[in-house]
C-alpha positions in Angstrom: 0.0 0.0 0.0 1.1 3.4 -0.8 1.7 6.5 1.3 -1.8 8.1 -0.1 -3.6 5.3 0.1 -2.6 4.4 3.5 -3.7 7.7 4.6 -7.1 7.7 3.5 -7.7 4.3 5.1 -6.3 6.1 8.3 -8.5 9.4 8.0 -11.7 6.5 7.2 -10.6 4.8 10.6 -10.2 7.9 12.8 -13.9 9.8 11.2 -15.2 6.4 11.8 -14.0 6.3 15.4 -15.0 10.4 16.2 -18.2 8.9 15.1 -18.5 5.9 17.3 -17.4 7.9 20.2 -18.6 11.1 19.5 -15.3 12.5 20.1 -13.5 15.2 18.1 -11.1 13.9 14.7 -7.8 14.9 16.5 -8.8 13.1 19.3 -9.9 10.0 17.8 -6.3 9.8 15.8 -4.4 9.9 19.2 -6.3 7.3 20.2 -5.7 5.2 16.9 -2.0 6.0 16.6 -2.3 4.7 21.2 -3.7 1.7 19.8 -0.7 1.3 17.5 1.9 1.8 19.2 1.1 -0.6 21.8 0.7 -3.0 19.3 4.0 -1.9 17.6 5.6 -2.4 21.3 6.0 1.7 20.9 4.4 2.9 23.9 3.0 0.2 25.9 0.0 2.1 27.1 -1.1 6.0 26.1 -3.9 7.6 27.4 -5.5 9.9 26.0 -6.5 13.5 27.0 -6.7 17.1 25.5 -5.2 20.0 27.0 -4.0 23.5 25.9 -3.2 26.1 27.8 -0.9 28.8 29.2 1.7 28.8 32.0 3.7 30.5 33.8 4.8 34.3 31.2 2.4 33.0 28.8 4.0 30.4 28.0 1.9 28.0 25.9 1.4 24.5 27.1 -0.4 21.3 25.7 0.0 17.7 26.1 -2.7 15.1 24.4 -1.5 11.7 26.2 0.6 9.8 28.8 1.9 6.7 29.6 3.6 6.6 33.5 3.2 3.0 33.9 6.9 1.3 32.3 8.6 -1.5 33.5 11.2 1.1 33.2 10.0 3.6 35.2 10.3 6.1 32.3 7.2 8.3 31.7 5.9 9.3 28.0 4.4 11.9 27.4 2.9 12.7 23.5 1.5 16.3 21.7 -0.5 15.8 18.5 -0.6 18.1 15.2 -3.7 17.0 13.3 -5.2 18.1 10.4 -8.5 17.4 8.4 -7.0 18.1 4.7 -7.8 15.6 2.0 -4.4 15.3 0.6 -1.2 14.8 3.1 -0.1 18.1 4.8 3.4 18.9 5.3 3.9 19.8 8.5 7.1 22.2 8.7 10.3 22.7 11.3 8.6 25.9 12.7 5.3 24.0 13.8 6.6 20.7 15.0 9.0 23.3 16.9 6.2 25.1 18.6 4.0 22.0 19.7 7.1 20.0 21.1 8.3 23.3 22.8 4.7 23.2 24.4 4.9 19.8 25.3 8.2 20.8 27.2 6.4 23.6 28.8 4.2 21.6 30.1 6.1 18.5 31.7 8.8 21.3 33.0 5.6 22.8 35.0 4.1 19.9 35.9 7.0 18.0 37.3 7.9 22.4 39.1 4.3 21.9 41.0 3.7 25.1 39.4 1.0 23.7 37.0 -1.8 22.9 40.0 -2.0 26.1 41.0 -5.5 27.9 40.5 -6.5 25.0 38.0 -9.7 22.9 38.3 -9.1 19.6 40.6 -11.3 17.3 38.4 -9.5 18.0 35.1 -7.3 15.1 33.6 -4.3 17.7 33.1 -4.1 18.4 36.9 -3.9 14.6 37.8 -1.7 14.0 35.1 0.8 17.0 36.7 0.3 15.9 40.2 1.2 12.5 39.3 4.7 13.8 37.5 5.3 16.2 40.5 5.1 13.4 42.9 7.4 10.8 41.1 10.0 13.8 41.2 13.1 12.3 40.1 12.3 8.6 40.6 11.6 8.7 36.8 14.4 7.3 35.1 13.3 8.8 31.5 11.1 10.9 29.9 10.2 10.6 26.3 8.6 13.3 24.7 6.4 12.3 21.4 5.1 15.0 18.5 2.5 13.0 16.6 0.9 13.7 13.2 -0.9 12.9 10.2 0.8 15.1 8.0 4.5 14.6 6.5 7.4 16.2 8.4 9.1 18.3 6.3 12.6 16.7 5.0 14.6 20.0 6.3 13.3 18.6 10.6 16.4 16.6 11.5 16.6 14.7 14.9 15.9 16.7 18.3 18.8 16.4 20.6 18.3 15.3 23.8 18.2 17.3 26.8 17.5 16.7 30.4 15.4 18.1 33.2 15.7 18.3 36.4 18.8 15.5 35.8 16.4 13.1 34.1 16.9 12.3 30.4 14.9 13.8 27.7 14.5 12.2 24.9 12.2 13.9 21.7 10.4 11.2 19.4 9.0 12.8 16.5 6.2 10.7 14.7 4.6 11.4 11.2 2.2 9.3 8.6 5.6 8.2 6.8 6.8 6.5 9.8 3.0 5.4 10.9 3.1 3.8 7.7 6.4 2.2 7.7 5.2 0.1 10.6 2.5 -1.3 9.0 4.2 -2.3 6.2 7.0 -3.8 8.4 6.7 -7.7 8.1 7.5 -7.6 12.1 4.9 -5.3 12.6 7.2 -2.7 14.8 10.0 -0.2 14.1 13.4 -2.1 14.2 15.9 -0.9 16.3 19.3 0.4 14.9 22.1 0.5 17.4 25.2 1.7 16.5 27.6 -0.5 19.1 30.9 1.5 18.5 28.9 4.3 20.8 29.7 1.8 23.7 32.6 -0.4 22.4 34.6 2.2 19.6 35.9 -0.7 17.9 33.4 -3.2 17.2 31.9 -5.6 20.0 33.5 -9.2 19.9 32.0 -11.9 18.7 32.6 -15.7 17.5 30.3 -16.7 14.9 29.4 -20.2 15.4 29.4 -22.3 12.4 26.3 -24.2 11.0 24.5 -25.3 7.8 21.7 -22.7 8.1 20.8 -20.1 5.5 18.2 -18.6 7.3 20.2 -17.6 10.4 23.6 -17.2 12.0 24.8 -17.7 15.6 27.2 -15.6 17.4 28.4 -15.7 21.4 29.8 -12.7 22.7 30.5 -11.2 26.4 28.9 -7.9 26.3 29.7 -5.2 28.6 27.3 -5.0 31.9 27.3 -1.1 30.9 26.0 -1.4 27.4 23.2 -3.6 27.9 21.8 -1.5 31.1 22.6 1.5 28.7 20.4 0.2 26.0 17.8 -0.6 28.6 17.9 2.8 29.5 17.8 4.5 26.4 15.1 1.8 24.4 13.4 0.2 27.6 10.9 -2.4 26.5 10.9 -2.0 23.0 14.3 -3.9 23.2 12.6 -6.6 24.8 10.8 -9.2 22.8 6.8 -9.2 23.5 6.6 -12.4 25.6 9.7 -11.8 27.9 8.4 -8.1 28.4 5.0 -9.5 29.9 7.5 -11.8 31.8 9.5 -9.0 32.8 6.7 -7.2 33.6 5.0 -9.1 36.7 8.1 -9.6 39.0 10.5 -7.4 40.7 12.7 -4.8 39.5 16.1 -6.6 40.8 16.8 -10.2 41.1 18.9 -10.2 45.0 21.5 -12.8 43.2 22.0 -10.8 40.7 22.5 -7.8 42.4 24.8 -9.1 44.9 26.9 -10.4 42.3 27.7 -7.1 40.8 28.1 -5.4 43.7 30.4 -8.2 45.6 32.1 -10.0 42.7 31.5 -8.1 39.9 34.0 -10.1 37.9 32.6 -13.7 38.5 29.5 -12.3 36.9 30.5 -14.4 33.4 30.5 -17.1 35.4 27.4 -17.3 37.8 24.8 -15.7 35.1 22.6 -17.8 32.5 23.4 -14.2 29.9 21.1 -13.1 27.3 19.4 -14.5 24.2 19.1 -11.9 21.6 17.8 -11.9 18.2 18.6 -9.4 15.1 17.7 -9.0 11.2 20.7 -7.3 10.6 24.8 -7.0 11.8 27.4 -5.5 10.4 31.0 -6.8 11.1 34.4 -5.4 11.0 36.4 -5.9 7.7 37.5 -9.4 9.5 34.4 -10.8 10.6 35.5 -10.6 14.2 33.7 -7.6 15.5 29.8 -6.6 15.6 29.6 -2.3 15.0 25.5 -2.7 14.0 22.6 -4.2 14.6 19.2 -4.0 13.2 16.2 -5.2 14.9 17.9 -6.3 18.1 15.4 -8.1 20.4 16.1 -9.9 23.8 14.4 -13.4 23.7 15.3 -14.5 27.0 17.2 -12.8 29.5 14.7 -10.0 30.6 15.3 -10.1 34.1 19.1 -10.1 33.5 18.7 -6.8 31.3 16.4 -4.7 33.6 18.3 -5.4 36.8 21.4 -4.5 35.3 19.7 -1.2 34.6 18.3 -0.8 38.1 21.9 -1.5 39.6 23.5 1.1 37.9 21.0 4.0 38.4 20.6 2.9 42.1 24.7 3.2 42.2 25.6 6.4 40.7 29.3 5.8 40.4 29.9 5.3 36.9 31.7 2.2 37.6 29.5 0.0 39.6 29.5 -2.0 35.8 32.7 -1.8 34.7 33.7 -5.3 35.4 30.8 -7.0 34.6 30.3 -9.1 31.4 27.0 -10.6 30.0 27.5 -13.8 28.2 24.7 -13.4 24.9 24.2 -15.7 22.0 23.0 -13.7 19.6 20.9 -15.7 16.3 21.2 -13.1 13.5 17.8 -14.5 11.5 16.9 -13.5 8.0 14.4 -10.8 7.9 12.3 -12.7 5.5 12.3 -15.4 8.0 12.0 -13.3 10.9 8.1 -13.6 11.5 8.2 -17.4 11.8 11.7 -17.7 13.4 11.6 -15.2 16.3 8.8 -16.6 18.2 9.9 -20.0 17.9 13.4 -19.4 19.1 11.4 -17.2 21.8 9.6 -20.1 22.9 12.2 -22.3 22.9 14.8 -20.0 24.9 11.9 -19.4 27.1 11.2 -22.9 27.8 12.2 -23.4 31.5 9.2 -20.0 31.8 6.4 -22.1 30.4 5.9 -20.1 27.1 2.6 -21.8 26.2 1.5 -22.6 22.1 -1.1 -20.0 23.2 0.4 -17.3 22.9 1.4 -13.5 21.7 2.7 -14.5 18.9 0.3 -14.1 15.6 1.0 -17.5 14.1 0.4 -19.5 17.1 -2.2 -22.3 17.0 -5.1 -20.2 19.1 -5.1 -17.6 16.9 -5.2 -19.0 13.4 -8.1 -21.3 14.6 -9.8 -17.6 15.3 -9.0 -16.7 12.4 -9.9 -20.0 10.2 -13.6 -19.3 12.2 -13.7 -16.5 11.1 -13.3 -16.6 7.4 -15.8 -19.2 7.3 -18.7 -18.2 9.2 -21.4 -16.4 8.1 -22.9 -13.8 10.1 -27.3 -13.9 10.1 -28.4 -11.6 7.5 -29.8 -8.1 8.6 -33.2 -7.5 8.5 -34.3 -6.3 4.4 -30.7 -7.5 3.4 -30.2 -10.8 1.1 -26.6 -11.2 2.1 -24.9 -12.7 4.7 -21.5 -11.1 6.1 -18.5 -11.8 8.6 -16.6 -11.2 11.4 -12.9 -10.7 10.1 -10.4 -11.3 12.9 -7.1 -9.7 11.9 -4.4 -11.6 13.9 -1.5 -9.3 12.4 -1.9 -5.5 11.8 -3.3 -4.6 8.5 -4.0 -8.1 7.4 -7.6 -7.0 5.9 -6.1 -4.1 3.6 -3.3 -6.4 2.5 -6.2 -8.8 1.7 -8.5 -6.5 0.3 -5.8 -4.6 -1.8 -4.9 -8.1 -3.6 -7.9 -7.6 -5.2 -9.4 -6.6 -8.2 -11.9 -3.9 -8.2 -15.0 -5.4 -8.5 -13.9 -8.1 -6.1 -12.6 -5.6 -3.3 -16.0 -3.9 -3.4 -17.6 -7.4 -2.7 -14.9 -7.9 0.1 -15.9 -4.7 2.1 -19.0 -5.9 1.4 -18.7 -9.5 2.9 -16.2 -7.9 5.4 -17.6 -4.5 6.6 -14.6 -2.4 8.2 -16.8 -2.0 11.2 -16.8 -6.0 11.6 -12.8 -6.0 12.2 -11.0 -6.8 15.2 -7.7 -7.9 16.4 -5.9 -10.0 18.8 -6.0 -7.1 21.4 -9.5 -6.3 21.0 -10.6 -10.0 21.3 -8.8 -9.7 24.9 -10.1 -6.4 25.7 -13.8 -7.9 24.9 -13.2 -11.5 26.5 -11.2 -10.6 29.7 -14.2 -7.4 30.2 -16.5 -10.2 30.7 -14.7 -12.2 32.9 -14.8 -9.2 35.3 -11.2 -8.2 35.0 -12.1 -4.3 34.4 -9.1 -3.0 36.0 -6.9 -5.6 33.9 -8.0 -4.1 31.1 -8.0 -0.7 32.3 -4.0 -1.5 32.7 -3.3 -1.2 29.1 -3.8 -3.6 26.2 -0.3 -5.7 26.5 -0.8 -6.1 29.8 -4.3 -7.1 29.3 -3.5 -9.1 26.3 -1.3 -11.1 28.9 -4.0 -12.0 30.8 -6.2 -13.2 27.8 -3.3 -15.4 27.4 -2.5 -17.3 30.2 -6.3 -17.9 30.2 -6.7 -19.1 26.5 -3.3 -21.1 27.2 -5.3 -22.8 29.7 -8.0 -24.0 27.6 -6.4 -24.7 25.1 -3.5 -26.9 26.8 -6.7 -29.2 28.2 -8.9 -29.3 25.2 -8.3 -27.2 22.1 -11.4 -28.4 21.0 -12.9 -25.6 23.5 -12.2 -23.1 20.6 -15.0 -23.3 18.3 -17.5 -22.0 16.2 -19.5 -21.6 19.8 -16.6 -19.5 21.5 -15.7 -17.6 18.2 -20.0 -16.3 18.1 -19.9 -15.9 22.0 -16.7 -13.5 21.4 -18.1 -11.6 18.6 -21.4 -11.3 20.8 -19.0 -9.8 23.4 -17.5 -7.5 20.5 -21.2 -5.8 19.8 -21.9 -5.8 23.5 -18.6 -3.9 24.3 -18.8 -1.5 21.2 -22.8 -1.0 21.9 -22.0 0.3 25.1 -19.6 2.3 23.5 -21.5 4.2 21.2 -24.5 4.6 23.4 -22.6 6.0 26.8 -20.3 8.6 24.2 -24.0 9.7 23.1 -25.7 10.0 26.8 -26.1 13.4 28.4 -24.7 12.5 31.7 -21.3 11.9 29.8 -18.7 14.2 30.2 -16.3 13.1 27.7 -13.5 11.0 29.2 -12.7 7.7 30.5 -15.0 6.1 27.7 -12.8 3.0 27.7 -12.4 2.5 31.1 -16.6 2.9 31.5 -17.5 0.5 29.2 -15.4 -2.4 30.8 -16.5 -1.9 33.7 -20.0 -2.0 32.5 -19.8 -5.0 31.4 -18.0 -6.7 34.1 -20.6 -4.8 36.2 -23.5 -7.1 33.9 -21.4 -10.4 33.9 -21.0 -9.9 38.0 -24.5 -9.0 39.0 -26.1 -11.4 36.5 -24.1 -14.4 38.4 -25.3 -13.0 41.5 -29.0 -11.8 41.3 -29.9 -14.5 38.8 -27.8 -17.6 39.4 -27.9 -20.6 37.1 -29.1 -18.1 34.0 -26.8 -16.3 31.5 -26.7 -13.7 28.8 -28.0 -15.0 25.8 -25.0 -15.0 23.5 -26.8 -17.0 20.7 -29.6 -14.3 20.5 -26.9 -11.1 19.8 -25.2 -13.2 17.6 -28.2 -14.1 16.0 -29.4 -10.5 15.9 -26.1 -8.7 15.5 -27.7 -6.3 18.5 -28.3 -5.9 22.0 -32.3 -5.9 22.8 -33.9 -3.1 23.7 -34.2 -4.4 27.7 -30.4 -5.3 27.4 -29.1 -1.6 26.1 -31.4 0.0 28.7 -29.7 -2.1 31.3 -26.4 -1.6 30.3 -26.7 2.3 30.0 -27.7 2.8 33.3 -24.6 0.2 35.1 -22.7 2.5 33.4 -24.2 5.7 34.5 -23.4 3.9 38.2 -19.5 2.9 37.1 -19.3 6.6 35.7 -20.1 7.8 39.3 -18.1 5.4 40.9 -15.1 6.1 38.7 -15.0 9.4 39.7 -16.4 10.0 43.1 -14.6 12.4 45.3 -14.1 9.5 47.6 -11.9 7.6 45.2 -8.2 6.6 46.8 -6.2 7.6 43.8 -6.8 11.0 42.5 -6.1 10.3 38.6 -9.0 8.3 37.1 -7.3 6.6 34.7 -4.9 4.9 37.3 -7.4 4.7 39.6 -9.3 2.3 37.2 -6.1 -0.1 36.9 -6.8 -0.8 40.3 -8.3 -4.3 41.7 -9.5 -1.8 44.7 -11.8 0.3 42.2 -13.1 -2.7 40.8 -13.7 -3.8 44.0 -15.2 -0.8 45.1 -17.4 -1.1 41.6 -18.9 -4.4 42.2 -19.9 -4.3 45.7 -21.9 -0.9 44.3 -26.1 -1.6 44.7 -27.1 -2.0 41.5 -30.9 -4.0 41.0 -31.1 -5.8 37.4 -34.6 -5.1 35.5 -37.5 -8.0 35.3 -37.7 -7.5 32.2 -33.4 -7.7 32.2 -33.5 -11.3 33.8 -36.5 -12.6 31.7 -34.1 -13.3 28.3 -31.4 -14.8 29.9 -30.9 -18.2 29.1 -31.0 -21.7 31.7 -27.4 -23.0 32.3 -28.5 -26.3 30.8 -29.2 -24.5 27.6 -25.2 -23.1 27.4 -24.2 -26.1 28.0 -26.2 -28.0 25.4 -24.4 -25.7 22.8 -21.5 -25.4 23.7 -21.1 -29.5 24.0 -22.5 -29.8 20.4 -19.9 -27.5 19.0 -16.9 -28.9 20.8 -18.5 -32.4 19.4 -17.7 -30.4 16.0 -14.8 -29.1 16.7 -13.3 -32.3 17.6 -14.6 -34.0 14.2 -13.1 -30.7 12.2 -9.8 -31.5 14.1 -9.7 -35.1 13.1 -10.5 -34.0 9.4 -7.6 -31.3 9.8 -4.9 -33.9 11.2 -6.2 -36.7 8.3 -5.4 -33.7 5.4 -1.9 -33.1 7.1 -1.3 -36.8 6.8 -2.4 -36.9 3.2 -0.6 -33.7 1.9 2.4 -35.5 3.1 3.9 -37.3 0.3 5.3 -41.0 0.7 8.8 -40.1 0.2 8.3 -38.0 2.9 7.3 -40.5 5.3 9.5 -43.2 4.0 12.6 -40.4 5.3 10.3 -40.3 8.8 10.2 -43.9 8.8 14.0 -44.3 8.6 14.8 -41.8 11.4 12.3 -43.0 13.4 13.8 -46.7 13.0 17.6 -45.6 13.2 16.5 -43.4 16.2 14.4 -45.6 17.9 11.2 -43.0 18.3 8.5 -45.5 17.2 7.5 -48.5 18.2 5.8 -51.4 16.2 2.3 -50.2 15.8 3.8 -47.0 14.6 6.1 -48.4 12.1 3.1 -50.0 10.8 1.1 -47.2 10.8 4.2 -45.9 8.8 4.0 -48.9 6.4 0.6 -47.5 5.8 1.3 -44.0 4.2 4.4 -45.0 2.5 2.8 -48.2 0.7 4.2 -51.1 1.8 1.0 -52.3 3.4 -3.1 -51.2 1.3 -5.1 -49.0 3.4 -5.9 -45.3 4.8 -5.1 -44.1 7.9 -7.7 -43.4 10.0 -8.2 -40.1 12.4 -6.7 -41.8 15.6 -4.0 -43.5 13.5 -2.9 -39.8 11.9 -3.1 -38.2 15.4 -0.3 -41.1 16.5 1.7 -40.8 13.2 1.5 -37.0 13.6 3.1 -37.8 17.8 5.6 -40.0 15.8 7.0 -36.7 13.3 6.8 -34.5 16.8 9.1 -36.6 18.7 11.0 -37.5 16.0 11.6 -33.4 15.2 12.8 -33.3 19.2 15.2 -36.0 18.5 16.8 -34.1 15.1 14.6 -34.8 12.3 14.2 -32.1 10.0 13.5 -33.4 6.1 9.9 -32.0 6.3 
């Protein structure tokens, strides 16, 4: 997709979005470009707000979101230049000047205390500043964003950094051309460069491991203690790859052994420590191969816990040599970037064996996901009322995957695709958490920020799935999208009420519906939300909007009562104690609420029949993997599997089967044992197919 053509799709997105949440354009783009850059590992989670004002001589201030809640304790902080033109604006030095300068203006007064004073309590800007004035100089970064939807112009060079206060400030300037960059990345982020002669002036060390493998290279290497907590510092998460930063991000700042190692015997460090796990799509070497100066797309695997407390012991020990005789052991797998989407998570999950990295995953192409999306593609979606077409629910499990789709096509077949897959009847991995982990009254999980929440939505489809995969089905895929029009009715109808003051939308509407999901449970044991009937009807009922709209109108109040322990909302809202305080709130639901929900043994019924379904579509699955195989295929299996003794008799006959020394055709349960057979072959060595 071109520049132009990627930003109309963007404008369509964001007008669509104002609309939904009757919310101004700007704001509606900073909340697109929040969603992105979580997704892109960017900015983990941005809130958004609006605020322009003056400060102290007139000075003008502004600041559109936030982010305080890093595993690095670094703080972001983002200013947005949007405009409504049809083509691309150019957006000049002078004006990205002025808003970052604002920006500036406004962290410098906020973190002063001078910002508070004679402004109103309630406003999101004075939380946001008397948050930043209490963390003082416990911040370890801040990172100023400028955000836009025009093009900067090619005379705006980088902004050098600066400090405040003793803290670094680093500027981060973000335009459509670099948006759209990361959607056409294949990795679906912004690769690191990282120039290592900034650290090591000539070259880092390295022994490049010999092997057979065109798709990757291995390299060991001692790396300096100081230039991994430096890039920690400077990159924080993003260097981290997404499962070992959820890892990371549940568990202490400093590991004691690790800490005590440096400190006592700095040098046996080598020794004692596991080291690092990195991948790259790109190094460059010294003239003879023996030193690393580059590299592109540098992601830690395993070794998370390693990296951050490294970081934390240096800033808790100012001396500048607390790491000087400390050296990280890293094998470094240097992966082809063609390759990279396919081979990064699996060395991930490998490396990150001994932590339980489950099949169910982040990672796009595991097995959870591309049954979602499988469902997806095929079912149809109950015809509308006065319409004689049927449509679908398109899950997206990488970003952009339904203009990539759409834009294969010709004409006349991309109109019929929007038509089959209306834009509004998208979603992604992150919003298929955000709906399913809002109905498992988790509120304040989600309210934490979608990679945290996507974390969660995990460990509990890992847990399902690792018991009985069959669990994912056409039943779970229509009770999910049921939650997607529940969560997104809700939406729409609390950004239209009158009692809604424009802000914490997001947080509101997952609380409603944990709110429902609670209170149902409670008052009406035994019964449950009819899930079949929204799917059915691709709407909430009349009794089941009215319902909803007035939980929320009770969450609204709750989430921002005087009485609240933490005075910014939006943190207050990541807490389990304002869920807490949420669902022990009186809330009565309506007769005429409780009279469509559905008896337990009616769920069940369902939901049996279509993991009876699922089960038979898996068999079918496993029986066309077997087939696709060809015999000389399994006659190479058969040989390993003799020569490595890794089947037994009933196996090799099984074997004998698909390679044609015995008549026959395997059935289901003999393909789920010949398909054991290649896995534990594969563990042993086997890789001819």
């Amino acid at each position: 997709m071109n520049l132009d053509d990627f930003y109309l799709d963007l404008q369509n997105t964001v007008n669509a979005r104002a609309a939904v949440d009757n919310e101004y354009t700007s704001m509606a783009f900073m909340a697109e470009v929040s969603e992105r850059f979580a997704e892109a590992g960017e900015v983990e989670d941005f809130t958004v707000m609006q605020f322009e004002g003056s400060g102290q001589r007139n000075k003008k201030l502004a600041v559109n979101a936030y982010d305080l809640d890093n595993a690095d304790e670094s703080v972001s902080v983002a200013v947005l230049l949007h405009s409504n033109f049809d083509s691309i604006d150019v957006v000049t030095a002078t004006d990205a000047k002025k808003r970052l300068s604002a920006l500036e203006n406004f962290l410098s007064e906020a973190v002063s205390g001078h910002f508070t004073a004679g402004r109103e309590e309630s406003s999101a800007a004075y939380q946001l500043a008397t948050d930043l004035h209490h963390r003082g100089r416990a911040v370890s970064r801040y990172r100023l964003y400028l955000v836009t939807n025009g093009r900067l112009s090619d005379r705006i060079k980088e902004v050098p950094s600066s400090t405040l206060n003793g803290v670094p400030v680093d500027f981060h300037l973000w335009d459509l051309r670099r948006l759209h960059q990361v959607q056409e990345s294949q990795q679906g982020r912004e690769a690191l460069e990282i120039n290592l002669t900034k650290w090591v002036p000539e070259g880092l060390p390295i022994l490049e491991i010999s092997g057979d493998s065109t798709d990757f290279a291995t390299y060991m290497a001692a790396v300096p203690g100081a230039l991994v907590a430096d890039l920690y510092a400077q990159y924080g998460s993003r260097l981290l790859e997404g499962n070992v930063r959820s890892f990371l991000s549940g568990r202490g700042k400093v590991n004691k052994g690790i800490k005590t190692t440096i400190l006592s015997e700095p040098e046996m460090f080598m020794a004692y420590n596991n080291g690092i796990t990195a991948t790259a799509t790109g190094l460059t070497r010294t003239s003879d191969g023996l030193r690393a100066t580059s590299l592109v797309d540098l992601q830690i695997v395993n070794g998370g816990q390693t990296t951050a407390s490294l970081f934390y012991v240096a800033r808790e020990n100012a001396k500048d040599s607390v790491l000087s005789d400390v050296f990280v052991p890293m094998k470094l797998v240097v992966v082809d970037p063609e390759k990279a989407v396919d081979l990064v998570p699996k060395i991930s999950r490998f490396a990150n064996s001994q932590n339980r990295v489950s099949e169910a995953d982040f990672f796009s192409n595991s097995p959870f996901h591309i049954r979602l999306e499988e469902l997806s593609r095929r079912l149809l979606v109950p015809a509308r009322p006065g319409v004689n077409y049927h449509t679908k629910w398109y899950y997206e499990r990488t970003r952009g995957q339904y203009l990539n789709e759409k834009n294969k096509l010709s004409t006349t077949d991309a109109n019929k695709f929007v038509v089959t897959c209306p834009r509004g009847q998208v979603f992604t991995k992150t919003d298929a958490a955000k709906y399913a982990v809002s109905w498992d009254q988790k509120p304040h999980v989600v309210s934490a920020g979608a990679q945290k929440n996507f974390v969660a939505f995990a460990e509990g489809v890992a847990k399902i799935w690792e018991t009985s995969n069959e669990e994912i089905n056409e039943q779970y895929f229509r009770d999910l999208v049921a939650k997607a029009i529940m969560y997104e009715e809700i939406r729409r109808s609390v950004a239209k009420a009158d009692w809604y003051d424009k802000g914490y939308l997001a947080n509101i509407v997952t609380y409603t519906m944990a709110k429902l999901a609670f209170e149902i449970a409670r008052q009406v044991p035994g019964r449950h939300l009819n899930f079949a009937a929204i799917w059915q009807q691709q709407t909430l009922t009349e009794a089941m909007m009215t319902t909803a709209l007035s939980a929320a109108k009770l969450v609204s109040d709750s989430l921002t009562s005087p009485t609240r322990r933490v005075a910014n909302v939006t943190e207050w809202a990541k807490s389990a104690a304002c869920w807490e305080t949420v669902r022990t709130a009186a809330f009565e639901l309506p007769e005429g609420f409780k009279r469509e929900l559905i008896d337990s043994s009616v769920r069940t019924e369902a939901k049996s029949a279509s993991k009876a379904a699922q089960r038979i579509d898996n068999g079918i699955d496993i029986q066309t993997q077997v087939l696709s195989t060809s015999k000389e295929e399994w006659e190479s299996l058969r040989t390993f599997a003799l020569a490595n003794r890794v089947a037994g008799p009933t196996d090799i006959g099984i074997l004998d089967v698909v390679t044609g020394r015995k008549n026959g055709f395997p059935s289901e349960r003999q393909s789920a044992r010949l398909m054991a057979t290649l896995s534990k072959a594969r563990e042993k060595g086997f890789s001819d197919f």
